[in-house]
C-alpha positions, 0 to 999 in steps of 0.5 A: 542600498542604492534607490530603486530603479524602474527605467526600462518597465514602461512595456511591463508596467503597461495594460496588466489585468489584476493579479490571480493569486489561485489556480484550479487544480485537476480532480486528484485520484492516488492508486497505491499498490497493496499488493504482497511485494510491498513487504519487500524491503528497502534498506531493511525498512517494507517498502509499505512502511515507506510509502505510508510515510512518504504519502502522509508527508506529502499529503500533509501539504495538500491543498484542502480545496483540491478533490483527491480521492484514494484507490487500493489494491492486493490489500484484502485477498490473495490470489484475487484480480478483483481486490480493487477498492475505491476506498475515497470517493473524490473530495475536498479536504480528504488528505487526513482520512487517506493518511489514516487508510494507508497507515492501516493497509495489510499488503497481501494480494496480486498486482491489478495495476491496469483495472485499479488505473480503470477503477479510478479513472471511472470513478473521476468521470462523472466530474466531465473536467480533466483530471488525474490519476496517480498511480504507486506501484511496485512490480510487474501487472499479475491479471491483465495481460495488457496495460498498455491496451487497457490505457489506450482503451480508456483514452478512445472510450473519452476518459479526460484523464492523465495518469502519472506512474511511479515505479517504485523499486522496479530498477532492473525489471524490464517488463514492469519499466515498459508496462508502467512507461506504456500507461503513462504515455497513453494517457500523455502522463509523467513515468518516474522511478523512485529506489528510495524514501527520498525518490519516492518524496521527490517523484511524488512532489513532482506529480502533485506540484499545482502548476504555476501561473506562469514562469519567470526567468530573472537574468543579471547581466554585465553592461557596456560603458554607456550604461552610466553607474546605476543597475537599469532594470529592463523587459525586451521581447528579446534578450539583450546580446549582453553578457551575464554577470559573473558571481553569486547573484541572489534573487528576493521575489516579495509581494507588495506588503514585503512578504517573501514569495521566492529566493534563489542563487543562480543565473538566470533564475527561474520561478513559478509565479501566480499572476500578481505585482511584486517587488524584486531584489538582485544582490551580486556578490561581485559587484557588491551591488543591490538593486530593487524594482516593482513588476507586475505579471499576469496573463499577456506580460513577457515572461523575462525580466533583466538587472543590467549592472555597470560593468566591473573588472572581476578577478576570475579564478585560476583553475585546471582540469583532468581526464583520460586522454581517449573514452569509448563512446556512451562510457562513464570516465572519470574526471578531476579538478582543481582551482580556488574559489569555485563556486559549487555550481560551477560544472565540467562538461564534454563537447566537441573540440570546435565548439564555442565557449560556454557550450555543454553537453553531458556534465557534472556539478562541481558541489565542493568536490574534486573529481566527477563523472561525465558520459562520452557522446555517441558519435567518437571525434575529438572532444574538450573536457571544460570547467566552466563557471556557472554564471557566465559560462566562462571556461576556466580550464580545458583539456582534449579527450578522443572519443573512440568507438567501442568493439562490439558484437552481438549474438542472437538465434537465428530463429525464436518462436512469438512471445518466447524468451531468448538468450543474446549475448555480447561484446562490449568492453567499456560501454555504460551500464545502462546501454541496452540490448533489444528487438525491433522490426528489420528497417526500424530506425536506429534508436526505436526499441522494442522489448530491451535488456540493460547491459549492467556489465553482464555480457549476456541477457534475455529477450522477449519475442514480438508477438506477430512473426517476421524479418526482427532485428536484434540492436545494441544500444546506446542508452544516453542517444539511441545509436547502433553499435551492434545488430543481428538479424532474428526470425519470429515464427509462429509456433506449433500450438493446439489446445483441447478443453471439455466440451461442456463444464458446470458453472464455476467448476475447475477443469483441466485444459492441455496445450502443446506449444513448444518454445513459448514464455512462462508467462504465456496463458490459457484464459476461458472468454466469453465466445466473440470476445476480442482477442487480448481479453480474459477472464480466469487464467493460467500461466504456462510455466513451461507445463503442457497442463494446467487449470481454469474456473468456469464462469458463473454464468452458462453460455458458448464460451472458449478456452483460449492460449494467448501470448502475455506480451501482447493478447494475440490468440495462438490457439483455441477450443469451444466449450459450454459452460452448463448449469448444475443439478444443484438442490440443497436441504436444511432444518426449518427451524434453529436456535440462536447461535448453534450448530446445524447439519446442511446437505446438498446435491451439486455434482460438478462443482468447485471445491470452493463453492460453498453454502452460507446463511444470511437474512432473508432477502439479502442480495446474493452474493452476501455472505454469513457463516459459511462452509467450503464443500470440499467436494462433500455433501453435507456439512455445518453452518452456524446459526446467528446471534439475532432471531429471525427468517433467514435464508441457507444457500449455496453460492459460487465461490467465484462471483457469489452467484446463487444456485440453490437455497433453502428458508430457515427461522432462527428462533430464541434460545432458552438459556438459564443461569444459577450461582452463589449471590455473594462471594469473596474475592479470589475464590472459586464459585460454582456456576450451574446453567440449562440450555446449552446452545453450542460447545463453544459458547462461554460463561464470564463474570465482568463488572456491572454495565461492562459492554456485552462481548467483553471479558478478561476470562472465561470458560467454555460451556463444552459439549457435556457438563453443565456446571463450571468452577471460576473465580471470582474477581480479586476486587469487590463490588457489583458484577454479573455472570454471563452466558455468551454466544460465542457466535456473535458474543450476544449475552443469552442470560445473567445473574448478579454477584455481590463481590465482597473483600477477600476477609470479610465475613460471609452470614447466611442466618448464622450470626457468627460472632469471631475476634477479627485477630489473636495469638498462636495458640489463644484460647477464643469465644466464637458465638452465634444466634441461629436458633437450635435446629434438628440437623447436624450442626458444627461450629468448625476452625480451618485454614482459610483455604481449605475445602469448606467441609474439613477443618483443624477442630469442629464443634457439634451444636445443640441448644448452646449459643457458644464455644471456646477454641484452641487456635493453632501454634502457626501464624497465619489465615483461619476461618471460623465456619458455622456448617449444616452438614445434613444439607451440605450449607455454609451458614456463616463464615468469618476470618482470623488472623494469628500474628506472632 
C-alpha cells in the first residue's frame, strides 16, 4: 500500500463541528389493508401471507427508539366503511407487538382507504412534529367517493403529516393508480408500486430508510503528467475538469477505529453519512493502486471528495453493438452486444447522432448479458445506439438508428354524458405498452392527463368521463414523455337525472330510492347526507349499477336531511331530493326477573325499523351502543335473548343496527339458579355411570366429568342436558384418580354445581359393605371360593359370576345367600374377564364387586 496522502484537505479538515452520529426520525404510523382482496393471490401465495412476511422483515430492522404505531382495516366486518382500528398507539419499540397483530389479521372487509389514512393522521397529531403515514393497500377506495379530497382535506385542516402509498397488485387498475398517486401527492409523499414479495420489501425499505446526514460523492479521476506518481486526494467546491479513472474502483468508508461503514464498486460513488470523521480507501483494479485518506463531514463541509490517480495508458476492450436499422418512437426494440472484458456496469444506450461522447439517454445495464432493451425517444430524428463503459463513459461501440413516427389514430364518441364510461379505440402498431390513451380539457397542454387507459397491445380501451361538462379532448400518449401522437375532440354534457325518495323515514329504517340517469358510471351513487352538507359527502350509499332502484339506510339520528345522486369520480350532485328522517313509536317489554344463563321471550313494538336492528341485554349502566346476547328483528315482534352467566341489574334494549343508538329499554334482575347435581362416589375407569340433576337451566347447558382443579369451561367431552330428561349416561375416565362432575352454563361456561368422583383402575374391586373376597386369577373351569362378611340380611341376596361387561343384574350363575359366609364356583371354559358381584335385588345395589382373570 502506498502512504497515506492528504494533500489538497486543508479546505475539508478546516472549522468541522463535532460528528452527529443519529438523527431524529418522524413520528411512524403503518395503515395495511385487511380488507377481503387480500386473500388474492400472488404466485399462488394470499397476497396476506405476503405481506405479514414482508412487514416482519422489515419491521424486524427498525429502529426501537423510533415512535411507529399500526392502523388496520377490512379486518373485522364485511360490508362495513368503519372497520377501522388504530390497533398501535405510536410508540417506541412496537415493532414486535405490530409483527404479532399482522400474523393474526383475518382479511374480510371493504377498502376505507382515505378514512384509515384520516384515522392515522388524527392519531399522530397530538405529537404537534412532522410525521408520517404509511399506507399498504390493494385495490380501488369502496366508501369515500373521494381520496383525493379526503387528503387535501387534512393537509388545510394543518395536519403536518406525509403519507407514503404503496400499491401493492394494482398494475393494470387505472382508478385505484390514480386514487393512491392522488394521496400521496397531497400530502407531498412517495406512490410506489409493488406485484411481488420482493417490490413490496424494496418500496417498503425505500419509505422506512432514516435520511442520511448528508450524501457524499467519491470520485476517482485520471490526472495530467504533472501530478507527479502519487494518488493526491482533493475537495474543490468545483470538480475538477478531469477525466474518471477507467476500471473498477472499490471504495472502503471506516470510522476512525477502522470499523467498516460503507463499500461499494462504482464511479462516482455515492453514500449517506452521519455526520462524523472517517477514513477512506480507494483501490483501482487498473492501476493496481491503493490509496487512504481521513476526512471529516458534517453539516457546512463540501459534499465531494476527489482520489486523483497518476495517469496510465489502459488497454480498452474491443467490442461491437447491434440494433434495427429504424424504431417507432416510445418503442421497446431489442438491442445485442459483443465484446470482452465488459464490465457488467457497462450499459447501451440511444441519444442522438450529434451528441458528445459519454452522453445517455434511455439505457440498459449490460449485467453479463448479450442482448437488451432500450425505449426509442419521443421526437423521431437520427439517433446512435452506443455501448459505453461504465466508469469514464467511454464509448466502445456504435451503430446508427432512425427513429420514425408511429401511424396513429384515435376514436372516441362525439358526445359522453359527466362521470360515465366510454369506449376509444386506436391505431398505434408498434408503440410501447405502457403509452396511454386519456381525457383532458380542449387547450390543455401536451402531456397533462386526466383519467387514462394503458395500451397493453390492446387497440381499444375505456375511459371515465370528467365531472364538469365542456370542450375535452381525447390524446394518445407517450408514457416515457408525455408527447401527443393522436387527439380526438369529445363533449362532456350533463345528463338527464332526477331522483324521488320518501318524504320522511324512521331512524335507521331501509328505504327505497329511484333515479333516472340515462349514460352514467356503475359506480355513480345514491348517498342520504345530512341537509347543508357540502357537496362530495356521504354517508350510507348505493351504487347505481346500471339500476334505476336501489336502497339506502337512514340515519340514526332524526333531522332535515337529503338523498343525493353524485358522480363517484369527483362528489358533484347531479340530483337531489329532501327527506325527514323521524323517530320510531318504539316500546319494548321483558320479564322482571331471570335465571342465570336461560333463555327469555323479549317483544316490542317498532314499526319501521330495519331488519337488522336488533334487541340486546347488558349490564345495567353500560353505554349504549354496548352489546351482549343479542336477536335480529327480522321484521318480528318478539323474540329470545339469553340471560348471563353473572347475577345482577341488567338492562334489555332495542338498539340501531347502524350506530348502536338506544330506542327503548327495559330493566331486568338476573337472579342465582338452583342447580343440584347426584352420581356414583367411585367408579371405575371406562365404564359408564348414571348422573342425575334438578334445576335444569337451559337445553344446551352440559354436564362434564374433568380432572380435579381443571380450570371451569374446559372439558374434553360432554353431554348436554336437553329439554326433557334429567339423568345422563357417561363414561368415566380411562385414568384413575380424583375428578369432578360438572353442570355447565353453556352460556358463559360458568360451573352452576359439582360433585367428587373417585376414578378407580379398570380391575380394581369395588366394596360397598360386601367384604368380597375373589382369587384375583384362575384356570378355565376351576372350581374357586368366594367369601364374604356382610352380616345376614332379611332381602334377597345373591353372590352372582358374570363377564365383566355384562349388565350388572345378569350373570353366567348366582348363588342366594343365607346365613353362610361362603361359595364355591365353576368358572367357565373361555378365557378372559369375569367379575364376582354380591347383589341386593330387593334394593336393586351393588355391594361389592371384584375382578378375574381366566388365562389359558
Amino acid at each position: 500500500m502506498k502512504p497515506l496522502v492528504t494533500a489538497g484537505l486543508a479546505a475539508l479538515t478546516c472549522c468541522i463541528a463535532a460528528p452527529t452520529l443519529a438523527q431524529e426520525r418522524p413520528n411512524t404510523i403503518l395503515v395495511l389493508d385487511a380488507s377481503g382482496s387480500m386473500w388474492g393471490q400472488i404466485d399462488g401465495v394470499n397476497k396476506i401471507t405476503i405481506a405479514r412476511e414482508v412487514v416482519a422483515s422489515i419491521l424486524s430492522d427498525f429502529p426501537t427508539d423510533q415512535h411507529l404505531g399500526f392502523v388496520t382495516y377490512g379486518h373485522r366486518e364485511r360490508g362495513q366503511c368503519t372497520d377501522i382500528e388504530t390497533i398501535v398507539a405510536p410508540a417506541p419499540g412496537t415493532a414486535d407487538e405490530i409483527t404479532r397483530i399482522v400474523n393474526e389479521l383475518n382479511p374480510r372487509g371493504m377498502t376505507p382507504m382515505s378514512d384509515a389514512v384520516i384515522a392515522a393522521a388524527q392519531a399522530l397529531r397530538h405529537t404537534e412534529q412532522a410525521a408520517t403515514v404509511i399506507l399498504v393497500s390493494d385495490g380501488i377506495e369502496t366508501c369515500n367517493p373521494d381520496p383525493c379530497a379526503a387528503a387535501r382535506a387534512l393537509e388545510a385542516a394543518g395536519v403536518d403529516f406525509t403519507a407514503h402509498v404503496i400499491g401493492f397488485d394494482v398494475s393494470g387498475e387505472a382508478e385505484a393508480l390514480m386514487q393512491m398517486q392522488c394521496i400521496s401527492e397531497e400530502t407531498g409523499g412517495r406512490f410506489l408500486t409493488a406485484d411481488n414479495a420482493r417490490e413490496l420489501t424494496d418500496a417498503l425499505r425505500e419509505v422506512t430508510a432514516a435520511p442520511a446526514s448528508a450524501t457524499l460523492t467519491f470520485t476517482a479521476n485520471l490526472g495530467g503528467e504533472g501530478i507527479g506518481d502519487a494518488t493526491v486526494w482533493d475537495q474543490p467546491s468545483t470538480p475538477p475538469n478531469l477525466p474518471l479513472l477507467g476500471g473498477e474502483v472499490i471504495w472502503e468508508i471506516s470510522d476512525t477505529g477502522f470499523n467498516r461503514v460503507r463499500t461499494g464498486t462504482a464511479n462516482p460513488f455515492t453514500a449517506d453519512l452521519p455526520f462524523g470523521d472517517y477514513i477512506v480507501t480507494v483501490h483501482s483494479t487498473a492501476q493496481d493502486d491503493v490509496s487512504q485518506t481521513e476526512i471529516s463531514l458534517a453539516s457546512d463541509s463540501a459534499r465531494n471528495v476527489h482520489a486523483i490517480f497518476p495517469p496510465i495508458a489502459p488497454e480498452q476492450p474491443a467490442a461491437q453493438v447491434f440494433a434495427p436499422a429504424q424504431a417507432v418512437v416510445g418503442s421497446a426494440f431489442r438491442v445485442t452486444w459483443e465484446g470482452e472484458d465488459l464490465h457488467p456496469r457497462d450499459y447501451v444506450t440511444i441519444v442522438p447522432a450529434e451528441a458528445e461522447d459519454g452522453i445517455y439517454g434511455d439505457y440498459d445495464r449490460l449485467e453479463d448479458h448479450t442482448e437488451g432493451e432500450l425505449r426509442a425517444p419521443a421526437e423521431p430524428g437520427l439517433y446512435e445506439v452506443r455501448l459505453q463503459l461504465d466508469a469514464g463513459d467511454r464509448v466502445l461501440a456504435r451503430t446508427p438508428i432512425e427513429v420514425v413516427d408511429a401511424n396513429v389514430t384515435v376514436s372516441v364518441p362525439a358526445q359522453v354524458v359527466v362521470g360515465s364510461a366510454f369506449p376509444v379505440t386506436w391505431q398505434a402498431e408498434g408503440l410501447h405498452p405502457r403509452d396511454y390513451v386519456t381525457i383532458v380539457p380542449a387547450g390543455a397542454e401536451d402531456g397533462a392527463h386526466g383519467d387514462y387507459d394503458r395500451m397493453e397491445g390492446r387497440t381499444d380501451g375505456e375511459l371515465r368521463a370528467p365531472a364538469e361538462p365542456g370542450l375535452y379532448e381525447v390524446r394518445l400518449q407517450l408514457d416515457a414523455s408525455g408527447r401527443v401522437l393522436a387527439r380526438a375532440p369529445v363533449e362532456v354534457v350533463d345528463a338527464d337525472v332526477s331522483i324521488s325518495a320518501p318524504a320522511q323515514v324512521v331512524v335507521g329504517s331501509a328505504f327505497r330510492v329511484t333515479w333516472q340517469a340515462e349514460g352514467l358510471h356503475p359506480r355513480d351513487y345514491v348517498t342520504i347526507v345530512p341537509a347543508g352538507a357540502e357537496d362530495g359527502a356521504h354517508g350510507d350509499y348505493d351504487r347505481m349499477e346500471g339500476r334505476t332502484d336501489g336502497e339506502l339506510r337512514a340515519p340514526a339520528e332524526p333531522g332535515l336531511y337529503e338523498v343525493r345522486l353524485q358522480l363517484d369520480a369527483s362528489g358533484r350532485v347531479l340530483a337531489r331530493a329532501p327527506i325527514e328522517v323521524v323517530d320510531a313509536d318504539v316500546s319494548i317489554s321483558a320479564p322482571a326477573q331471570v335465571v342465570v344463563g336461560s333463555a327469555f321471550k323479549v317483544s316490542w313494538d317498532a314499526e319501521g325499523l330495519h331488519p337488522r336492528d336488533y334487541v340486546t341485554i347488558v349490564p345495567a349502566g353500560a353505554e349504549d351502543g354496548a352489546h351482549g346476547d343479542y336477536d335480529r328483528m327480522e321484521g318480528r315482534t318478539d323474540g329470545e335473548l339469553r340471560a348471563p352467566a353473572e347475577p345482577g341489574l341488567y338492562e334489555v334494549r332495542l338498539q340501531l343496527d347502524a350506530s348502536g343508538r338506544v330506542l327503548a329499554r327495559a330493566p331486568v334482575e338476573v337472579v342465582e339458579g338452583n342447580v343440584s347435581l347426584n352420581g356414583p362416589d367411585r367408579v371405575r375407569a371406562g365404564t359408564e355411570i348414571t348422573v342425575s340433576w334438578a334445576g335444569t337451566i337451559h337445553p344446551r347447558d352440559y354436564i362434564a366429568i374433568v380432572p380435579v382443579g381443571t380450570p371451569d369451561g374446559e372439558q374434553d367431552g360432554y353431554r348436554r342436558v336437553g329439554d326433557t330428561e334429567e339423568t345422563a349416561t357417561l363414561t368415566a375416565p380411562a385414568e384413575p384418580g380424583a375428578y369432578e362432575i360438572r353442570y355447565h352454563l353453556d352460556h358463559g361456561n360458568r360451573v352452576m354445581a359439582r360433585r367428587p368422583i373417585e376414578v378407580l383402575a379398570a380391575d380394581a374391586p369395588m366394596d360397598e359393605g360386601a367384604g368380597l373376597v375373589v382369587p384375583g386369577t384362575a384356570r378355565p373351569g376351576e372350581v374357586v371360593t368366594v367369601s364374604w362378611t356382610i352380616e345376614p340380611g332379611d332381602t334377597d341376596r345373591r353372590v352372582a359370576l358374570a363377564r365383566a361387561d355384562a349388565p350388572d343384574f345378569t350373570w353366567i350363575a348366582a348363588h342366594r345367600v343365607g346365613d353362610e359366609t361362603e361359595t364355591a364356583f365353576k368358572l367357565p371354559d373361555e378365557p378372559g374377564q369375569y367379575e364376582v358381584r354380591f347383589l341386593d335385588l330387593q334394593r336393586q345395589s351393588v355391594l361389592g364387586r371384584a375382578m378375574i382373570t381366566l388365562g389359558e
